[in-house]
MMTF fields as JSON, N, C-alpha, C and O atoms, coordinates in Angstrom:
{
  "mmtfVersion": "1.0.0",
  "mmtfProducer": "UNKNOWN",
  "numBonds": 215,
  "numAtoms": 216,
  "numGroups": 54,
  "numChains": 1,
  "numModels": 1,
  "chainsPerModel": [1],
  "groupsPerChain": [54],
  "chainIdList": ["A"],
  "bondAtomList": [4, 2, 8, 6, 12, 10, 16, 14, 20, 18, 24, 22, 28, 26, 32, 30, 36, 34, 40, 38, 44, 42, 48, 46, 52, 50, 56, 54, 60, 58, 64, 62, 68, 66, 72, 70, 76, 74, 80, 78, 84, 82, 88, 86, 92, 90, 96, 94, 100, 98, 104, 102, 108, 106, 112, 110, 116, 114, 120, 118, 124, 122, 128, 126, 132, 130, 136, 134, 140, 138, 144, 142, 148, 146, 152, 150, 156, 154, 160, 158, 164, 162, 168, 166, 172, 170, 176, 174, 180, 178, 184, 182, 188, 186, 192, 190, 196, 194, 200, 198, 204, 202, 208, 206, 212, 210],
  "bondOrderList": [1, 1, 1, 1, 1, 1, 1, 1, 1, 1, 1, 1, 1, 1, 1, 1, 1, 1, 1, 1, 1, 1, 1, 1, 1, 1, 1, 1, 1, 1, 1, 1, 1, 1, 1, 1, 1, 1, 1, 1, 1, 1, 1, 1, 1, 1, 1, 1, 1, 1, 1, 1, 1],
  "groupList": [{"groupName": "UNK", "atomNameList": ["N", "CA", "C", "O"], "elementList": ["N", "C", "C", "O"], "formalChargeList": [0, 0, 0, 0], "bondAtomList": [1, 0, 2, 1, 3, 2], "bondOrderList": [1, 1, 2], "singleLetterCode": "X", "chemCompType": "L-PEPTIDE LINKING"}],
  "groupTypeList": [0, 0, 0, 0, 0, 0, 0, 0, 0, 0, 0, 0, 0, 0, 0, 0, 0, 0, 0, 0, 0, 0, 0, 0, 0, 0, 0, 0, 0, 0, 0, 0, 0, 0, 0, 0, 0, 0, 0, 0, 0, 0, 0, 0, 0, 0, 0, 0, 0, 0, 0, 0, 0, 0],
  "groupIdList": [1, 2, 3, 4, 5, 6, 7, 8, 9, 10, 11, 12, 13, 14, 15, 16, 17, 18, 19, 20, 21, 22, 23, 24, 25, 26, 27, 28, 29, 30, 31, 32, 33, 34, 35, 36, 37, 38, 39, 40, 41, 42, 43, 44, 45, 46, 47, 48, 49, 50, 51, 52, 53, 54],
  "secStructList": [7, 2, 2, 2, 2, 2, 2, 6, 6, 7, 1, 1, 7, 7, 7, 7, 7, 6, 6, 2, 2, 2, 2, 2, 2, 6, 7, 7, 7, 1, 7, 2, 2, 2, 2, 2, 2, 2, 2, 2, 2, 2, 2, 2, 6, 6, 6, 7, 7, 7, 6, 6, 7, 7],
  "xCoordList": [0.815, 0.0, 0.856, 0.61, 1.789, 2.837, 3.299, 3.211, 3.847, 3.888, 3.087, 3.421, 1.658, 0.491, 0.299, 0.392, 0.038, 0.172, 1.53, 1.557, 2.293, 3.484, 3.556, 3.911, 3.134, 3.528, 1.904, 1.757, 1.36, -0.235, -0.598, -1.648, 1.088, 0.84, 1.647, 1.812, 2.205, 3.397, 2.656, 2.076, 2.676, 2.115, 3.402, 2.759, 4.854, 5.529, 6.902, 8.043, 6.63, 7.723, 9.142, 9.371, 9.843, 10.805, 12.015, 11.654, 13.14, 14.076, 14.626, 14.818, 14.739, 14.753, 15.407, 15.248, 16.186, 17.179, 16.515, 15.727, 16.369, 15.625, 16.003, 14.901, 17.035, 17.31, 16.46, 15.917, 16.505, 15.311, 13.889, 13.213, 13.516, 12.335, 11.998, 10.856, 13.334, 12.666, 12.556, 11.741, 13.48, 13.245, 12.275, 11.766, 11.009, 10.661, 9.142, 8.28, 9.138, 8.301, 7.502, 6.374, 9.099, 9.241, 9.202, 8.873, 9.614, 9.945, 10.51, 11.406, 9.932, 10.84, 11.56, 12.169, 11.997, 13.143, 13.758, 14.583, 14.628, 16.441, 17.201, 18.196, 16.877, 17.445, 16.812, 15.65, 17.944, 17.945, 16.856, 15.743, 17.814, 17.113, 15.629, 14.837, 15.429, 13.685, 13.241, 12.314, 13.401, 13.103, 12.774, 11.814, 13.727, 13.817, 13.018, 12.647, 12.685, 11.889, 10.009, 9.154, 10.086, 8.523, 8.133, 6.991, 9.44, 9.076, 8.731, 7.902, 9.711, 9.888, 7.997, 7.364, 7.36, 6.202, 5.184, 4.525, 4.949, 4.272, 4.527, 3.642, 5.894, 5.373, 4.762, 3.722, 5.414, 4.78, 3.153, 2.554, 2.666, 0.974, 0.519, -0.483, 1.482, 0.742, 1.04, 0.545, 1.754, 2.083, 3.617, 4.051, 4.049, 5.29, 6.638, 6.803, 7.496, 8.398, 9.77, 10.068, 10.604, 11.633, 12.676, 12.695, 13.408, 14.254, 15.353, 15.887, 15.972, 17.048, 16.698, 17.536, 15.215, 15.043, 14.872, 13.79, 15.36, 15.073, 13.799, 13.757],
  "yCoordList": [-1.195, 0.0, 1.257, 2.284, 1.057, 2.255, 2.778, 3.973, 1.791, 2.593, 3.082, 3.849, 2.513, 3.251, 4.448, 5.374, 4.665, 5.911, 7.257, 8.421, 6.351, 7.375, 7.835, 8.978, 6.72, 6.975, 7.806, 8.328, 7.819, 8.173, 9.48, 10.11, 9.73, 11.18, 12.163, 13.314, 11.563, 12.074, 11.98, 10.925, 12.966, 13.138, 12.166, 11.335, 11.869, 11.761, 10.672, 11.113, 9.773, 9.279, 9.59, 9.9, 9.415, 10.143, 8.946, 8.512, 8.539, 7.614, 8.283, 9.395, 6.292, 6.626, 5.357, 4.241, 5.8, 4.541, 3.255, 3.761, 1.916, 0.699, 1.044, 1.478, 1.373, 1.55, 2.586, 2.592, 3.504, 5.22, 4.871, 5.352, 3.849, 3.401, 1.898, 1.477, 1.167, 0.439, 1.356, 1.247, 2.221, 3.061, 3.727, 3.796, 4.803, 5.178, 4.482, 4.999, 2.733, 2.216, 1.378, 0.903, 1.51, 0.608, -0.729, -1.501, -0.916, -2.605, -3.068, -2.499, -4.608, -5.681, -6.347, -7.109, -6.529, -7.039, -7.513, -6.882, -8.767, -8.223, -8.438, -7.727, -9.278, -9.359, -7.795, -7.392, -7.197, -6.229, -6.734, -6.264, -8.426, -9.04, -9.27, -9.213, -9.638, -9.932, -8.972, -9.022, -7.552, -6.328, -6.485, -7.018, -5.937, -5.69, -6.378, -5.834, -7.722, -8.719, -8.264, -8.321, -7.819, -7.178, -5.818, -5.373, -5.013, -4.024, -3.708, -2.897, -4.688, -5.216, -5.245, -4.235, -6.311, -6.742, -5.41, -5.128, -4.634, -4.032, -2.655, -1.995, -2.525, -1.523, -2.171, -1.671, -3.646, -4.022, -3.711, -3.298, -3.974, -4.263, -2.807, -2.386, -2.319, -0.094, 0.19, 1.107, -0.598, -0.031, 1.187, 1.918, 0.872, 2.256, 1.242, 0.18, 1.642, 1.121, 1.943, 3.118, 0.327, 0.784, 1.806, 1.656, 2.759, 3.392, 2.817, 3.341, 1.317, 1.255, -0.601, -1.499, -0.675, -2.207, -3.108, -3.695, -3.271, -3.934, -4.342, -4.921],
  "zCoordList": [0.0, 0.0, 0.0, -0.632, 0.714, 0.548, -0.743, -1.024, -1.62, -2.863, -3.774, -4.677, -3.497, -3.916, -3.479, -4.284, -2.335, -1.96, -2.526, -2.926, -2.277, -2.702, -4.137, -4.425, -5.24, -6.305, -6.694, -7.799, -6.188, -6.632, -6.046, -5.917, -5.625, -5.464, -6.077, -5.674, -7.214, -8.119, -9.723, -9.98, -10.682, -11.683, -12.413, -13.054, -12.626, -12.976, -12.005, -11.871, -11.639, -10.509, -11.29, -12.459, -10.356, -10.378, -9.587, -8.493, -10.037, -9.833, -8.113, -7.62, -7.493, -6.183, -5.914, -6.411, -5.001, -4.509, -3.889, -3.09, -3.784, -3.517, -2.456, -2.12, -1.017, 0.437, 1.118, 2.222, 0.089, 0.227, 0.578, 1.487, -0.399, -0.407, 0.435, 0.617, 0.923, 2.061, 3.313, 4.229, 3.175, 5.1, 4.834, 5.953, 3.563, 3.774, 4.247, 4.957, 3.401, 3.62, 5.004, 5.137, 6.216, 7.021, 7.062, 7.963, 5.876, 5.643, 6.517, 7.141, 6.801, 7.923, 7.326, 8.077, 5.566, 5.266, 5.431, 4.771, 6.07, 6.479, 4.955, 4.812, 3.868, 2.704, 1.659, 1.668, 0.877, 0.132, -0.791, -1.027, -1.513, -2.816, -2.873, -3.814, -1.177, -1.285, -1.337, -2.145, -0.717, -0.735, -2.273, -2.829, -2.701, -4.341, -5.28, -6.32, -4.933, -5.35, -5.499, -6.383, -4.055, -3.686, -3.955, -3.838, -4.425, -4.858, -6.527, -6.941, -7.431, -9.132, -8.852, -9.158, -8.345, -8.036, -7.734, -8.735, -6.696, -6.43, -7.613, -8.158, -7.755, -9.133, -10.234, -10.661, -11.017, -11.856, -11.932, -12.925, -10.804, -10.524, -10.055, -9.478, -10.462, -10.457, -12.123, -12.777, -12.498, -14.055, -14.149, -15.039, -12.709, -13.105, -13.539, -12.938, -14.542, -14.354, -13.913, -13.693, -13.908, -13.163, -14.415, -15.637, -13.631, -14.356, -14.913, -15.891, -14.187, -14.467, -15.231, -15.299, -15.701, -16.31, -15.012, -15.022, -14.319, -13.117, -12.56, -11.475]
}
């Protein structure tokens, strides 16, 4: 829900570090990759993509 919110409040997202966006999300994480994994995912399923193909 967090990146819904966040990105649904930006006309244009805008490139942001995957660490930026677990602290801003309060992710319980402890792996980066799964992080990264659930995030590929939750943008896929908003339609934003990633800046860097990822």
């Amino acid at each position: 829900m967090f990146l819904h919110a966040f990105y649904s409040s930006h006309a244009i997202p805008f490139p942001m570090k995957l660490e930026t966006l677990r602290q801003m999300s309060g992710s319980r994480s402890k792996q980066s990759a799964d992080f990264k994994r659930k995030v590929k995912a939750a943008l896929d399923g908003l339609g934003v993509k990633s800046s860097k193909g990822t």
